[in-house]
N, C-alpha and C positions, 0 to 999 in steps of 0.2 A: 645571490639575493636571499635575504633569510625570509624566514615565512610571514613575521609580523610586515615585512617591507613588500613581498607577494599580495599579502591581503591588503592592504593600505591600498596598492596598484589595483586592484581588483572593484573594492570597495564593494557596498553591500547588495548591491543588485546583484548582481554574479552569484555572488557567494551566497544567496538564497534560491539562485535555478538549483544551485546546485545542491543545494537540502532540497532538491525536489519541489522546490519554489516555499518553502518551509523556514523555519530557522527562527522570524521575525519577531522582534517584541512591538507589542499595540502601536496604532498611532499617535496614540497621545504621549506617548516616551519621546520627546523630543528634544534636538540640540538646542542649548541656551548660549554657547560659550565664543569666542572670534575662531575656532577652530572647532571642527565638528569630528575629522578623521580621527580611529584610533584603530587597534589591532592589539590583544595580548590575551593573558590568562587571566582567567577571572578570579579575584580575592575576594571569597564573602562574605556578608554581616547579619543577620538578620537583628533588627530590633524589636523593641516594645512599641508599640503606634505611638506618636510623638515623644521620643526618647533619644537623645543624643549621644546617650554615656559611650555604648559601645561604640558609636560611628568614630569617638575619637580614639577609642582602643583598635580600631580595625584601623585608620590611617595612622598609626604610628609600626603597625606589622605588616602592614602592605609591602611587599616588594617592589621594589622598582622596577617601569617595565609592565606593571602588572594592573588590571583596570579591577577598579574596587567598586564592588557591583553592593550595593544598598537594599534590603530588602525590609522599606516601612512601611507595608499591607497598602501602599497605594493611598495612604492621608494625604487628601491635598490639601489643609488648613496651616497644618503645621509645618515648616520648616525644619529641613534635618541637615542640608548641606548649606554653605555661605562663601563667602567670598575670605576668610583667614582660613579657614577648612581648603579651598579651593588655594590659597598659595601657597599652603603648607605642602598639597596632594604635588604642586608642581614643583617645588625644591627638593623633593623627593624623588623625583621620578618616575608618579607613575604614570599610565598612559591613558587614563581617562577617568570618569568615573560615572555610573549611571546609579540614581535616584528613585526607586520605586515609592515614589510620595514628591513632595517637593523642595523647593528650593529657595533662596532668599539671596539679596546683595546684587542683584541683577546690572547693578552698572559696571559692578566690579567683574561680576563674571565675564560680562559680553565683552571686555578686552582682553581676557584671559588666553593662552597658547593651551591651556587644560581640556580637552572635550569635556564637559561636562551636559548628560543629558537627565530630565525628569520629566515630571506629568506636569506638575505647574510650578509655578511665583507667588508667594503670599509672605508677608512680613511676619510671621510669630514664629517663633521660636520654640524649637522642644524641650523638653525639661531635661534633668539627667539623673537618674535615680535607680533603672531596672536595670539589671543582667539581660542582656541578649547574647548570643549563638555569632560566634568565627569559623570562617571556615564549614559550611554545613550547604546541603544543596537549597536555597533559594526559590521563592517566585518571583518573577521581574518584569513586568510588561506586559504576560501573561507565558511567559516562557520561563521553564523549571532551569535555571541556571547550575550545575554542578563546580567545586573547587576545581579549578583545572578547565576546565572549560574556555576558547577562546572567542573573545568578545569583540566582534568589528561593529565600528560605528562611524558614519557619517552623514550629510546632511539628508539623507533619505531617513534617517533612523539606526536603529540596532539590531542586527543578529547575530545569533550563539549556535556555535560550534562544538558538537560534543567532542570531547580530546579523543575520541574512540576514531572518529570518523576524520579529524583533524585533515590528517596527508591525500586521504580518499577527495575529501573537498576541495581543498587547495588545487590540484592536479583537476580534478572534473572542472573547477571554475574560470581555471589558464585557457583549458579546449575553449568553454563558454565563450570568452573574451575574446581569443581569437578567431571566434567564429562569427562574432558580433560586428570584429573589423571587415572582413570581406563582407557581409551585410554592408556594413554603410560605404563600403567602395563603390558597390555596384549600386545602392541609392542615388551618387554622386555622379554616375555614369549613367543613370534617368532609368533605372532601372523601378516599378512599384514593389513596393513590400509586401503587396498583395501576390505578388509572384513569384518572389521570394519564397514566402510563409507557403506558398500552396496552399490559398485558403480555398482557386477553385476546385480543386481537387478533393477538399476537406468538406467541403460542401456539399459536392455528387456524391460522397457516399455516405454523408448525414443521411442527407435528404433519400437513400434507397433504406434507410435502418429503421426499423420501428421501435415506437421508443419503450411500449412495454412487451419485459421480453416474454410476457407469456401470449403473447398472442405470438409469435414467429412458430405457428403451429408449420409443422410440414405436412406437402400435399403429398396426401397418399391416394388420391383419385381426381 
């Protein structure tokens, strides 16, 4: 099983315990499209705020495979992605794209096999005029996205994988998942999750700790 087919399995719950419950971009990045899963390396763009030029120079270099990660400072007015952007990204092959601002063509996208996620829907369009940045490390949701970088999304949202960390995660997030199945075995065998988790346990020795540590004076008489 290759790693984009791992994470995809995984999907982004996991793969955020396993950045140490980290990873996340905001809530408001969200899926718009009939398929929300994705898994690859991130291709970047940063543009001008409502600027299109470079968004169509970054999907014609896109690799396929490769989720083309948007970075338009979060304008929700303007429109940077659409639905002929969105057919072009899927005859290509890449494997997603996320939106840092928003998006337009909504009917077309929701029947789309493309994830495509963003911050919102609004009809205007951006103009096309400024030079923007390929390939450069990004903000996206409020996560610094780097080249290279792999990007799972599904309908929870989107988190980023630094490539550093890549196999480290992958591997800690399999543990995760198969730990989550014995979890819901023993749920379905009437077992609480309260018993599981050991929250009472978690709780007795809250409730012996004091919460500021400069009072934990020791007694010396």
């Amino acid at each position: 099983m290759t790693i984009r087919e791992r994470l995809m399995k995984f999907g982004t719950g996991p793969v955020s315990d396993a950045l140490d419950k980290g990873g996340a971009m905001g809530h408001e990045m969200r899926p718009w499209s009939a398929s929300a899963r994705m898994a690859g390396p991130a291709f970047t763009v940063q543009v001008h705020t409502a600027d299109i030029l470079m968004v169509a120079k970054a999907l014609a270099e896109c690799p396929a495979g490769h989720v083309l990660v948007i970075d338009g400072h979060g304008e929700k007015n303007t429109a940077l992605w659409g639905g002929l952007t969105t057919m072009s990204a899927l005859k290509k092959g890449l494997d997603g794209v996320v939106v840092e601002g928003a998006i337009r063509d909504l009917a077309d996208i929701r029947v789309s096999k493309l994830p495509v996620f963003a911050r919102a829907v609004v009809p205007n369009a951006g103009g096309g005029q400024y030079v923007g940045k390929l390939q450069v490390p990004v903000a996206c949701g409020g996560v610094v996205v780097q080249p290279g970088d792999w990007v799972v999304g599904d309908e929870d949202g989107v988190v980023v994988i630094p490539l550093a960390r890549l196999e480290e995660v992958v591997e800690k997030a399999a543990r995760i998942v198969e730990a989550e199945k014995r979890i819901a075995k023993a749920i379905r065998a009437g077992v609480e999750i309260a018993t599981l988790l050991r929250v009472e346990e978690t709780l007795e020795r809250k409730a012996k700790e004091i919460f500021v540590p400069q009072l934990q004076v020791e007694k010396k008489y």
